[in-house]
mmCIF file of the N, C-alpha and C atoms, coordinates in Angstrom:
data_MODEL
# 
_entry.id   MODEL 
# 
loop_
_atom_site.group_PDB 
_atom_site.id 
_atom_site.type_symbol 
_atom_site.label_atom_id 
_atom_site.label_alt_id 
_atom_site.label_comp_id 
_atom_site.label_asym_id 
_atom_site.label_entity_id 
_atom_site.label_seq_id 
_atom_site.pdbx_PDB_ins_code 
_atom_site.Cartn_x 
_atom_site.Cartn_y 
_atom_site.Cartn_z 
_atom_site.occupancy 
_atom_site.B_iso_or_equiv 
_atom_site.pdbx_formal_charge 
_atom_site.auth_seq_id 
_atom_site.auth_comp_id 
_atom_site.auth_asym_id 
_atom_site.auth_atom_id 
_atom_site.pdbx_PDB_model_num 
ATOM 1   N N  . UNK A 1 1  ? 0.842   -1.189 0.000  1.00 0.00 ? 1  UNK A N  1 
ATOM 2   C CA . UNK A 1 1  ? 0.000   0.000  0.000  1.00 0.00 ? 1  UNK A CA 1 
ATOM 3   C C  . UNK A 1 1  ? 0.885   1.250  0.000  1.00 0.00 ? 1  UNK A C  1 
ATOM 4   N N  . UNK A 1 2  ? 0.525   1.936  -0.640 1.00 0.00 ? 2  UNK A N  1 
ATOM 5   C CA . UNK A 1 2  ? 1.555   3.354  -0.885 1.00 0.00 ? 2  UNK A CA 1 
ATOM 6   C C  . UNK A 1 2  ? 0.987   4.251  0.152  1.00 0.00 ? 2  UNK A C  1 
ATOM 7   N N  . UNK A 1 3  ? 1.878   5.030  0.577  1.00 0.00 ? 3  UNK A N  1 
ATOM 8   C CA . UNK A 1 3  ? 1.669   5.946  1.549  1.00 0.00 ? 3  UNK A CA 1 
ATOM 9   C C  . UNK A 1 3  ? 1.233   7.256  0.997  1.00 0.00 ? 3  UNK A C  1 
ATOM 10  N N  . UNK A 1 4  ? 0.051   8.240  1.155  1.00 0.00 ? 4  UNK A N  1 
ATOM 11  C CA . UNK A 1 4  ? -0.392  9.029  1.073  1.00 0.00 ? 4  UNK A CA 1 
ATOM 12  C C  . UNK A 1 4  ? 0.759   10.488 1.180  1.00 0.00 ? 4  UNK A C  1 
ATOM 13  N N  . UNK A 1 5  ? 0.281   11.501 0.298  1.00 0.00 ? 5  UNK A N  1 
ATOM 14  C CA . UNK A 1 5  ? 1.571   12.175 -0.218 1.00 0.00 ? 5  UNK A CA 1 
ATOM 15  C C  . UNK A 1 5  ? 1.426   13.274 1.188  1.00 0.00 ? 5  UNK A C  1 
ATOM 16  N N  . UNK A 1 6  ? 2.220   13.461 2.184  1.00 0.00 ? 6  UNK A N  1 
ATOM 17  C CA . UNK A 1 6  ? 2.184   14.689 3.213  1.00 0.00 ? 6  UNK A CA 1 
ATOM 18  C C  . UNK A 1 6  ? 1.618   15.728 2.692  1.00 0.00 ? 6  UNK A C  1 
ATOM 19  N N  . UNK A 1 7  ? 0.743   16.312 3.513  1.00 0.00 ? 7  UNK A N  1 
ATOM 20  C CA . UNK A 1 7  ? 0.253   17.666 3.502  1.00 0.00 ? 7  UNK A CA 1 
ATOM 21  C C  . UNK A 1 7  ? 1.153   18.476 3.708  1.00 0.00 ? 7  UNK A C  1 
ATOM 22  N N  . UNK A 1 8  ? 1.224   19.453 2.919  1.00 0.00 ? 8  UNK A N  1 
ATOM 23  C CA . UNK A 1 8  ? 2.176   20.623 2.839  1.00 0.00 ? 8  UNK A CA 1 
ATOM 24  C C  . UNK A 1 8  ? 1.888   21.962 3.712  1.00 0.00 ? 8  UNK A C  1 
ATOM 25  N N  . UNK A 1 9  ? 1.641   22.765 4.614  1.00 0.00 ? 9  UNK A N  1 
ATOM 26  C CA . UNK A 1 9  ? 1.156   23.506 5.132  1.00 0.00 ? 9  UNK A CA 1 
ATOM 27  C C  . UNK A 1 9  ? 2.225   24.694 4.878  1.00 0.00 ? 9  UNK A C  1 
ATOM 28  N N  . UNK A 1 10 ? 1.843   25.661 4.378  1.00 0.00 ? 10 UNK A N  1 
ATOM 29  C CA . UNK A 1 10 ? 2.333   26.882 4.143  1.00 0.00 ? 10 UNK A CA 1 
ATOM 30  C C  . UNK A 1 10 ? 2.757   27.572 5.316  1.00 0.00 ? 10 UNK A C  1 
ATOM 31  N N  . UNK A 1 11 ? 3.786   28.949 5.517  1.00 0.00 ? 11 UNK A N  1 
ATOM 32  C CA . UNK A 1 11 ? 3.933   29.339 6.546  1.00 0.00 ? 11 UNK A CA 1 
ATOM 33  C C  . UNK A 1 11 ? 3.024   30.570 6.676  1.00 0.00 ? 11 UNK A C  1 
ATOM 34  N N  . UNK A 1 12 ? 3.018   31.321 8.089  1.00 0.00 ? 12 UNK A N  1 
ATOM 35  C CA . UNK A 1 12 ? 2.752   32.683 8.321  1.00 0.00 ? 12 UNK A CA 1 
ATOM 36  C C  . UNK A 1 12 ? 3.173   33.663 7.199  1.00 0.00 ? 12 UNK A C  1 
ATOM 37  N N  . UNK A 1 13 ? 4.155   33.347 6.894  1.00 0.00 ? 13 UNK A N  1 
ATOM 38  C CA . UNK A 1 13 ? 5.177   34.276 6.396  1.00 0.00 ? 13 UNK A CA 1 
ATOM 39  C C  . UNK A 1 13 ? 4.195   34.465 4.834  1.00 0.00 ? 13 UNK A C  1 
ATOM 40  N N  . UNK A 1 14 ? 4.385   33.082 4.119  1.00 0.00 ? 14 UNK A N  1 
ATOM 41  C CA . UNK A 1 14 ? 4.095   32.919 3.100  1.00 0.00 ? 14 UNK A CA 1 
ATOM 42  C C  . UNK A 1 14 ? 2.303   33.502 2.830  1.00 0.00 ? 14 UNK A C  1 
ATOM 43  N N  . UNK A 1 15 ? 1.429   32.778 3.643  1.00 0.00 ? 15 UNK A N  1 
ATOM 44  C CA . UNK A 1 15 ? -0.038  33.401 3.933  1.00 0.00 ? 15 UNK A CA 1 
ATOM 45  C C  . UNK A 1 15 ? 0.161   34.632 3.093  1.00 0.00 ? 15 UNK A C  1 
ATOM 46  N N  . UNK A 1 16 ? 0.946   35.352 4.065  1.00 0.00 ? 16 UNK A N  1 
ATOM 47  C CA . UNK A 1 16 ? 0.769   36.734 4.576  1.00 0.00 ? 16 UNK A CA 1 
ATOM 48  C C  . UNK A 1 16 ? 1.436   37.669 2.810  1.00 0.00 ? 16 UNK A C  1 
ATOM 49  N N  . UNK A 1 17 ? 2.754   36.920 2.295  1.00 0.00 ? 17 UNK A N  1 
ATOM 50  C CA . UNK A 1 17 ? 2.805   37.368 0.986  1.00 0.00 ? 17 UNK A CA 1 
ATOM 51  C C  . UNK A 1 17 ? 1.446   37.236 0.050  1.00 0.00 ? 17 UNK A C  1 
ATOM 52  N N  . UNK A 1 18 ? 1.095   35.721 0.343  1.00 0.00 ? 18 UNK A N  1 
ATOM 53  C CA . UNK A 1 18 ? -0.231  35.587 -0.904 1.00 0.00 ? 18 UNK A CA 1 
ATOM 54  C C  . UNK A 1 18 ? -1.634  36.760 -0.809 1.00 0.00 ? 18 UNK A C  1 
ATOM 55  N N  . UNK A 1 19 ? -1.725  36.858 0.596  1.00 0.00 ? 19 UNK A N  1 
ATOM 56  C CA . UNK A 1 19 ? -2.421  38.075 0.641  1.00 0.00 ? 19 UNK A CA 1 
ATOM 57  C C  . UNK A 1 19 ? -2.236  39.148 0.448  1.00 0.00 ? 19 UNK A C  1 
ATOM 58  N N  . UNK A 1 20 ? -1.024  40.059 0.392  1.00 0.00 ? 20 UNK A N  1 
ATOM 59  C CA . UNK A 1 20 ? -0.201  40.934 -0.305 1.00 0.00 ? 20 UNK A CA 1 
ATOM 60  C C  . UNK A 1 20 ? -0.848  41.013 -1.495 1.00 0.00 ? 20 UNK A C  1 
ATOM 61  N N  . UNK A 1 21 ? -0.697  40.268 -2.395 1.00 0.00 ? 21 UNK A N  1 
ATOM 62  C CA . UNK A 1 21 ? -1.273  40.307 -3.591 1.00 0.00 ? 21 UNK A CA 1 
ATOM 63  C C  . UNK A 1 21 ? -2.833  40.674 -3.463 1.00 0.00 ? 21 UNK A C  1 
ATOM 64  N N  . UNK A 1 22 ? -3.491  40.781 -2.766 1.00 0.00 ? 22 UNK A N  1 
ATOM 65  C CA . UNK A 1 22 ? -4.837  40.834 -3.024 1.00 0.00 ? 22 UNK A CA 1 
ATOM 66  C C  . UNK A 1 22 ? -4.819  42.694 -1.910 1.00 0.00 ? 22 UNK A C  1 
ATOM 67  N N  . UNK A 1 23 ? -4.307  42.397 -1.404 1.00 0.00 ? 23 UNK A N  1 
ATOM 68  C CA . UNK A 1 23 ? -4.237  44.256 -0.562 1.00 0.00 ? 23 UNK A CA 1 
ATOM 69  C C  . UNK A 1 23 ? -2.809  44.721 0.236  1.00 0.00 ? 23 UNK A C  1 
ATOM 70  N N  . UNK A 1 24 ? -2.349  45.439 -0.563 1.00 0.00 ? 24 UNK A N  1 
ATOM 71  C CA . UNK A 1 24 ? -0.791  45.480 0.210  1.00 0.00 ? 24 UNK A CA 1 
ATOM 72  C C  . UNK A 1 24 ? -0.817  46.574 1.425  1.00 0.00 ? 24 UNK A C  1 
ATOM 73  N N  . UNK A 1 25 ? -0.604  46.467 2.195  1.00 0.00 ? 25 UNK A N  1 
ATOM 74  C CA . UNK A 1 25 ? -0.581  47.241 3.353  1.00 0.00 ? 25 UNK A CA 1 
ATOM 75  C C  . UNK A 1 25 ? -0.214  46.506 4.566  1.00 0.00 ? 25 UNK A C  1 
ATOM 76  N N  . UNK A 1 26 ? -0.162  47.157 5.818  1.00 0.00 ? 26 UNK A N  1 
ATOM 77  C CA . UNK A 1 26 ? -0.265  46.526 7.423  1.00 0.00 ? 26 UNK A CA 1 
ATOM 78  C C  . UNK A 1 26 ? -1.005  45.440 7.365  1.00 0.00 ? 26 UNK A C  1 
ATOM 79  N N  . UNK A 1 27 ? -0.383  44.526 8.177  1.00 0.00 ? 27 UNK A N  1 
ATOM 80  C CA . UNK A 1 27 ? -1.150  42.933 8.608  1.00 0.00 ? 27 UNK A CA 1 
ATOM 81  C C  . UNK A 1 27 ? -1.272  44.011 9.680  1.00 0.00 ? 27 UNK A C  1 
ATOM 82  N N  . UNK A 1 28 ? -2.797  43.322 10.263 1.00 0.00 ? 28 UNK A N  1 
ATOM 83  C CA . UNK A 1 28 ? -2.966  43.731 11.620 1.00 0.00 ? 28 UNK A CA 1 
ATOM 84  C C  . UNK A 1 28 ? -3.131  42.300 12.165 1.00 0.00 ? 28 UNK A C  1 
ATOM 85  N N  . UNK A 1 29 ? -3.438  41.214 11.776 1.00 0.00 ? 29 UNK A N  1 
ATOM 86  C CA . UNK A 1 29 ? -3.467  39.718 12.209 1.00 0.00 ? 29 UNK A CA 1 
ATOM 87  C C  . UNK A 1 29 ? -2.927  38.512 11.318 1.00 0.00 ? 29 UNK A C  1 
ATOM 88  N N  . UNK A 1 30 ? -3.251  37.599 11.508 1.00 0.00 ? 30 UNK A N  1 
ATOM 89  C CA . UNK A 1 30 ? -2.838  36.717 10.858 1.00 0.00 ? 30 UNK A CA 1 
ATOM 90  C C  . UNK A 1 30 ? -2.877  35.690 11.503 1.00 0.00 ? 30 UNK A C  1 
ATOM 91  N N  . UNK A 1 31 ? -3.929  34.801 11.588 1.00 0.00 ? 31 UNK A N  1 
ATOM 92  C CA . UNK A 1 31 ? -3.978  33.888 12.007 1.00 0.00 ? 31 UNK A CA 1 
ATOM 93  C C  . UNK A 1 31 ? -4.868  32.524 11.704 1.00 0.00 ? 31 UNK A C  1 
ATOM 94  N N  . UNK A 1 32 ? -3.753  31.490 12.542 1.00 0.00 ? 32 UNK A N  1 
ATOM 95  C CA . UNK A 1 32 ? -4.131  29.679 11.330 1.00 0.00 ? 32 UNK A CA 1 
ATOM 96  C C  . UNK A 1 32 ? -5.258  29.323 12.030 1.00 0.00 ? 32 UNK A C  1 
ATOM 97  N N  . UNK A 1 33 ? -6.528  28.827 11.015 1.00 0.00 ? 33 UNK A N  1 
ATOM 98  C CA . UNK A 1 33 ? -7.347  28.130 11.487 1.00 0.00 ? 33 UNK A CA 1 
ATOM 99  C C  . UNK A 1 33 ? -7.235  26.406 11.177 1.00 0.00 ? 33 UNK A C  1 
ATOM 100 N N  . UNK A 1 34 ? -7.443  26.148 12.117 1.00 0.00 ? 34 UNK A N  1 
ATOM 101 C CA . UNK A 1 34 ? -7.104  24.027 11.330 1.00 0.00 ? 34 UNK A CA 1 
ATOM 102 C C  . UNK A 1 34 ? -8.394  23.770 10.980 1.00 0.00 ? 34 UNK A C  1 
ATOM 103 N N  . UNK A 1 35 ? -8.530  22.910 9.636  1.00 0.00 ? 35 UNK A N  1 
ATOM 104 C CA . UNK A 1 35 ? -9.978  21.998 9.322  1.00 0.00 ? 35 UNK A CA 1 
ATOM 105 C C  . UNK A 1 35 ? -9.665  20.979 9.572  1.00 0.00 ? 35 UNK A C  1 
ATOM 106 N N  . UNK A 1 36 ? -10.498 20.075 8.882  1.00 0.00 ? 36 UNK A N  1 
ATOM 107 C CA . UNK A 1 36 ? -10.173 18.643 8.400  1.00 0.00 ? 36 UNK A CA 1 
ATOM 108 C C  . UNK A 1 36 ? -9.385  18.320 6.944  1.00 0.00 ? 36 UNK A C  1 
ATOM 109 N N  . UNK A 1 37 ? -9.206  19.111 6.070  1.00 0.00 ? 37 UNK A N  1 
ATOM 110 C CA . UNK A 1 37 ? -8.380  19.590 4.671  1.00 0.00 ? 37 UNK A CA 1 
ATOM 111 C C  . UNK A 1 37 ? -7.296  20.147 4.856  1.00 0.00 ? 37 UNK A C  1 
ATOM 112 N N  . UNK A 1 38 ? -6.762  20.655 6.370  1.00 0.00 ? 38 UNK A N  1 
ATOM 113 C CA . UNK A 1 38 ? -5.496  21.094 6.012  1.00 0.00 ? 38 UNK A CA 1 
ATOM 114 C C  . UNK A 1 38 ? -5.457  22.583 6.817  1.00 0.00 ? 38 UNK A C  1 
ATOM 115 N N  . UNK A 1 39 ? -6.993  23.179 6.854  1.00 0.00 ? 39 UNK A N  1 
ATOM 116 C CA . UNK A 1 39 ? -7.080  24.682 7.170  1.00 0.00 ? 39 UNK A CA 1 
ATOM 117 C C  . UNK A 1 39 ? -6.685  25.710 6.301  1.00 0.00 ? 39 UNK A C  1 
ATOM 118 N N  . UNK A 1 40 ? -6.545  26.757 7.284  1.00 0.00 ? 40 UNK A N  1 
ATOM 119 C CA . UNK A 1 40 ? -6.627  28.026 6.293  1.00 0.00 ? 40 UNK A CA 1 
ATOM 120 C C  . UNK A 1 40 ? -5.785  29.219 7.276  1.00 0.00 ? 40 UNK A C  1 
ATOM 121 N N  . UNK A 1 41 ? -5.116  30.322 6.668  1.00 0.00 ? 41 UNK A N  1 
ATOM 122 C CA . UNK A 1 41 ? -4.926  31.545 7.412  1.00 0.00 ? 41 UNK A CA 1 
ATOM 123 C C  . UNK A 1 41 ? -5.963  32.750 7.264  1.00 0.00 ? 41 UNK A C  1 
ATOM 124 N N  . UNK A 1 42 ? -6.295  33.565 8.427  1.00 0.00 ? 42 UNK A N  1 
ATOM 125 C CA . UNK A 1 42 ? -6.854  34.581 7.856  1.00 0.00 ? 42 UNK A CA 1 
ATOM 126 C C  . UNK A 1 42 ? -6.565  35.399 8.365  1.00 0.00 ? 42 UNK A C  1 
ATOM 127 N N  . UNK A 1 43 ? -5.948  36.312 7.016  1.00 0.00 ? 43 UNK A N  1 
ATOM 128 C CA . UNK A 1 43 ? -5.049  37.491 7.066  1.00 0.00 ? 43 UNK A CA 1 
ATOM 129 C C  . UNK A 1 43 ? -5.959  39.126 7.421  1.00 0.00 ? 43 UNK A C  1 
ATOM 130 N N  . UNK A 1 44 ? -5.347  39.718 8.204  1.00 0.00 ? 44 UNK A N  1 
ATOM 131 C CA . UNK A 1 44 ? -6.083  41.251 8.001  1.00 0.00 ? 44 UNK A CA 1 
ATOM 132 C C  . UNK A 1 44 ? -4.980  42.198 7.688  1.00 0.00 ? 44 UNK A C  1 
ATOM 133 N N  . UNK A 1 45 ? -5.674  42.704 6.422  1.00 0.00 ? 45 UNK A N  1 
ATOM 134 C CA . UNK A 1 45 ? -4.437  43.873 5.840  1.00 0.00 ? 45 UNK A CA 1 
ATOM 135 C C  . UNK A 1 45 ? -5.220  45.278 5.774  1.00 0.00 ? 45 UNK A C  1 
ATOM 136 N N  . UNK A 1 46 ? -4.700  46.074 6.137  1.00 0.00 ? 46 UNK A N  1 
ATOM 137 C CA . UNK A 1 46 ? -5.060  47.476 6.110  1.00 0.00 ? 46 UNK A CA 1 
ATOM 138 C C  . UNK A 1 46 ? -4.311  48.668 5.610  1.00 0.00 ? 46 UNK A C  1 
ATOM 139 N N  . UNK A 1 47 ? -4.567  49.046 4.549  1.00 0.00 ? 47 UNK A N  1 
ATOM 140 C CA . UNK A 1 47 ? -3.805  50.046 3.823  1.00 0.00 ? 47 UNK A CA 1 
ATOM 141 C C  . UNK A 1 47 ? -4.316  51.402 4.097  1.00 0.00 ? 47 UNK A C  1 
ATOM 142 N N  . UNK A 1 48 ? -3.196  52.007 4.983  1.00 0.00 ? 48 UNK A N  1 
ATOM 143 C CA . UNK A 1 48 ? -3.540  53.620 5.269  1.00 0.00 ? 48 UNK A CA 1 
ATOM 144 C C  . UNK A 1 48 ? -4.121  54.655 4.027  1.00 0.00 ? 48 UNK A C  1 
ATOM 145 N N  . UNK A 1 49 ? -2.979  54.619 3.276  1.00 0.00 ? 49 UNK A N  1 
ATOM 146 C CA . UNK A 1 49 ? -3.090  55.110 1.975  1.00 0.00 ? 49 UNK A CA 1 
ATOM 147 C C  . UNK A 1 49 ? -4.755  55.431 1.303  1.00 0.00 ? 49 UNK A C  1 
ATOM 148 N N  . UNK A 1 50 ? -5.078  54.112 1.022  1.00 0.00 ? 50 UNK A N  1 
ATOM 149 C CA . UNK A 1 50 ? -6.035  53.990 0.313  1.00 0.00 ? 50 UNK A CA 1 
ATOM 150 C C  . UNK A 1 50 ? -7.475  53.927 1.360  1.00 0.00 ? 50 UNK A C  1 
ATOM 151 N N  . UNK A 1 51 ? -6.997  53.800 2.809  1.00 0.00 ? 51 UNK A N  1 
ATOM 152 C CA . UNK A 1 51 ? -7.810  53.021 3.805  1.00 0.00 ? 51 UNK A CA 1 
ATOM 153 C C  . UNK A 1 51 ? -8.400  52.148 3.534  1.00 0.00 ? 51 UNK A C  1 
ATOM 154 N N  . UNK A 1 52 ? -8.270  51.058 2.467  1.00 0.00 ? 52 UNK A N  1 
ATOM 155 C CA . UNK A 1 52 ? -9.175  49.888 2.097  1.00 0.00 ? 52 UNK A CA 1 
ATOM 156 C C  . UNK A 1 52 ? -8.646  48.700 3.612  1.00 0.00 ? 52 UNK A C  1 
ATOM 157 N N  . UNK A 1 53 ? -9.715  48.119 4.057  1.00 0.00 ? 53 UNK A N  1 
ATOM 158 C CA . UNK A 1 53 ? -9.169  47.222 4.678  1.00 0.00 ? 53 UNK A CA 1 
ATOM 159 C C  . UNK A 1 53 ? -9.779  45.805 4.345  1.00 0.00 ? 53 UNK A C  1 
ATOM 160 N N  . UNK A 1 54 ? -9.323  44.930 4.392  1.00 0.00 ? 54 UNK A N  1 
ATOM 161 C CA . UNK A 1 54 ? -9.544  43.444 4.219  1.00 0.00 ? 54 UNK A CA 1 
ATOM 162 C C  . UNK A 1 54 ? -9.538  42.268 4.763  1.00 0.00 ? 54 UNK A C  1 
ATOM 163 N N  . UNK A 1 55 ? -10.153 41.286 5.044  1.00 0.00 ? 55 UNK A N  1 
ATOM 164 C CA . UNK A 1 55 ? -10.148 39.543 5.833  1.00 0.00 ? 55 UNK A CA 1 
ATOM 165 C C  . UNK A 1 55 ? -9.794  39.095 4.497  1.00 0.00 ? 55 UNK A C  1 
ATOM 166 N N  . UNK A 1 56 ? -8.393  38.464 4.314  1.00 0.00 ? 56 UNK A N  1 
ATOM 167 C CA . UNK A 1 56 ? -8.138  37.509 3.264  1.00 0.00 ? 56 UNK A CA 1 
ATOM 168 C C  . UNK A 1 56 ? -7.841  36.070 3.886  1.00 0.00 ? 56 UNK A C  1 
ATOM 169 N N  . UNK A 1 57 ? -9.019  34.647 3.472  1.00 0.00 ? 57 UNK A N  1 
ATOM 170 C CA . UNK A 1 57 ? -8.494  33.727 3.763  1.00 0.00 ? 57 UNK A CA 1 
ATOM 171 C C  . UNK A 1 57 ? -7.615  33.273 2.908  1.00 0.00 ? 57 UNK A C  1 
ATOM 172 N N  . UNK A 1 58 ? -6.607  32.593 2.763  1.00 0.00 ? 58 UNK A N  1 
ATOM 173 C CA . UNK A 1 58 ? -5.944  32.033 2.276  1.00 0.00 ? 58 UNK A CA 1 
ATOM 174 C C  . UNK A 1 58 ? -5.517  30.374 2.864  1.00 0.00 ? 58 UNK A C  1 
ATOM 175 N N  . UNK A 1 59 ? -6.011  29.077 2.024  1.00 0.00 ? 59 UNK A N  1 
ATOM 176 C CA . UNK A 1 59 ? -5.824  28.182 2.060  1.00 0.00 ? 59 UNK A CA 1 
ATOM 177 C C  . UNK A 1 59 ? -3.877  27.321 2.648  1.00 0.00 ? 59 UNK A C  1 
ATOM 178 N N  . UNK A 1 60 ? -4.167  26.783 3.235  1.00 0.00 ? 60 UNK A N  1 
ATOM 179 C CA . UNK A 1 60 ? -2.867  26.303 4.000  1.00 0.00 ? 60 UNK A CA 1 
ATOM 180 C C  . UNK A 1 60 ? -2.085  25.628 3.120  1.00 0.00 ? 60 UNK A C  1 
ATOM 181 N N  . UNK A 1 61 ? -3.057  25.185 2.371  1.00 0.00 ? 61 UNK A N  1 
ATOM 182 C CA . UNK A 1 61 ? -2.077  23.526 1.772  1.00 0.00 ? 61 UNK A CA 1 
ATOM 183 C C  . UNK A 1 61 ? -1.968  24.022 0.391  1.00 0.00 ? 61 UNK A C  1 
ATOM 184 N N  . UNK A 1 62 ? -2.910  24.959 -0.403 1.00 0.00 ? 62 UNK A N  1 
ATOM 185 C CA . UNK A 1 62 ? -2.367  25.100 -1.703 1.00 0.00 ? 62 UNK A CA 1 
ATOM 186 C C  . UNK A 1 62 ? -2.169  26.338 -1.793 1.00 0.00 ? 62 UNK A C  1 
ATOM 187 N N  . UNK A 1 63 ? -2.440  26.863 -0.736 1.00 0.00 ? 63 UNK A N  1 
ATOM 188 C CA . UNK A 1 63 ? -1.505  28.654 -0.986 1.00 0.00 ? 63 UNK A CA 1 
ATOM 189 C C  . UNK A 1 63 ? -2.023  29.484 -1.626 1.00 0.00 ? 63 UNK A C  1 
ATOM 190 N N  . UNK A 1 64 ? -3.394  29.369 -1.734 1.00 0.00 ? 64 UNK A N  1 
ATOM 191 C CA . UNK A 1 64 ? -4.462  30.449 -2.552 1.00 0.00 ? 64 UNK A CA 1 
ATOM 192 C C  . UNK A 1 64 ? -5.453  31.124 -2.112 1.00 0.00 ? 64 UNK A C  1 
ATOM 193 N N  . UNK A 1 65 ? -5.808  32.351 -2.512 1.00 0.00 ? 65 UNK A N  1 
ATOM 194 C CA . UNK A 1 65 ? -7.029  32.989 -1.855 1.00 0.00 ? 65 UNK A CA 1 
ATOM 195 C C  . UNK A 1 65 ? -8.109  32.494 -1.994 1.00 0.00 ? 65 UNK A C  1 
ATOM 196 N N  . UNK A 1 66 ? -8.783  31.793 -0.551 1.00 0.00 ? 66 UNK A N  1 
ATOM 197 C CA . UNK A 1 66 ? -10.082 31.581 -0.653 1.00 0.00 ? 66 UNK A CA 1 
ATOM 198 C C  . UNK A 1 66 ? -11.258 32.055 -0.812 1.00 0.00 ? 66 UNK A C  1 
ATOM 199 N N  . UNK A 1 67 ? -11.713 33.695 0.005  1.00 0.00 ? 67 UNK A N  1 
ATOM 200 C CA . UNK A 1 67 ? -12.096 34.513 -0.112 1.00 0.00 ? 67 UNK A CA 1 
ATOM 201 C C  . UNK A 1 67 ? -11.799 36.008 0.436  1.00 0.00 ? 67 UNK A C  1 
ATOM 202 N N  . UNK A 1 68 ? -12.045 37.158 0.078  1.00 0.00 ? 68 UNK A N  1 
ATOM 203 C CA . UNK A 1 68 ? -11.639 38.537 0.438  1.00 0.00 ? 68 UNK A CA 1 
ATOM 204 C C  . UNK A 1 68 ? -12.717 39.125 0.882  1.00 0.00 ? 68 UNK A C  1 
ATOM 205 N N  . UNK A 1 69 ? -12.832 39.621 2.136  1.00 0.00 ? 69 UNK A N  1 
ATOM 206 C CA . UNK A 1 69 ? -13.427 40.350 2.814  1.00 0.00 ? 69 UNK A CA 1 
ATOM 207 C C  . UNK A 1 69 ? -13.367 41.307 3.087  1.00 0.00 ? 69 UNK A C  1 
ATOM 208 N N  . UNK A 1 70 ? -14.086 42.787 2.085  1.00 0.00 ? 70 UNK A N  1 
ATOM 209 C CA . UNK A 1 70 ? -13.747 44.239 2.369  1.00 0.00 ? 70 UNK A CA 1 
ATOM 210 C C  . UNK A 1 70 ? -14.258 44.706 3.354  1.00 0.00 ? 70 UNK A C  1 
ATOM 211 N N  . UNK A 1 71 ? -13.563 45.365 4.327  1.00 0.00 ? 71 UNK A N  1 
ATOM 212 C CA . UNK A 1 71 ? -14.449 46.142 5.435  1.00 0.00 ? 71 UNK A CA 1 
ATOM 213 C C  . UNK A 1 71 ? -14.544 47.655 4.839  1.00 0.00 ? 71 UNK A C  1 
ATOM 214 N N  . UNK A 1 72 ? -15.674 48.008 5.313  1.00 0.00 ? 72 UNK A N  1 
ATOM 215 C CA . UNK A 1 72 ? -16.091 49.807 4.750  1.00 0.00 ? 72 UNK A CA 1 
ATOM 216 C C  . UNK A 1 72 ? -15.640 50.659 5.612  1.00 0.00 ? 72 UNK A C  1 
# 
């Protein structure tokens, strides 16, 4: 029986770039939630500048934005 391929779990660090891409500014959080799939981070970025602020989840294991959450 072949052994199942390890789950890869992304870092803080990394999260926190992939969300970059979706709103560059201040993390004000960042933090891992665990599922049963692996979990997720969810990032809060806040850009003075523009004042847009955002909840970006980003997936653990494949390193992609799950969904973006604008705050007004």
């Amino acid at each position: 029986m072949e052994e199942p391929e390890p789950v890869r779990i992304i870092t803080r660090d990394e999260a926190v770039r992939v969300a970059k891409n979706t709103l560059d500014g201040e993390v004000q959080e960042a933090e891992f939630v665990q599922t049963e799939d692996g979990g997720y981070y969810l990032v809060e970025i806040v850009n003075d500048q523009t004042e847009q602020e955002a909840t970006i989840q980003i997936h653990a294991v494949r390193g992609d934005t799950m969904s973006v959450e604008w705050d007004d």
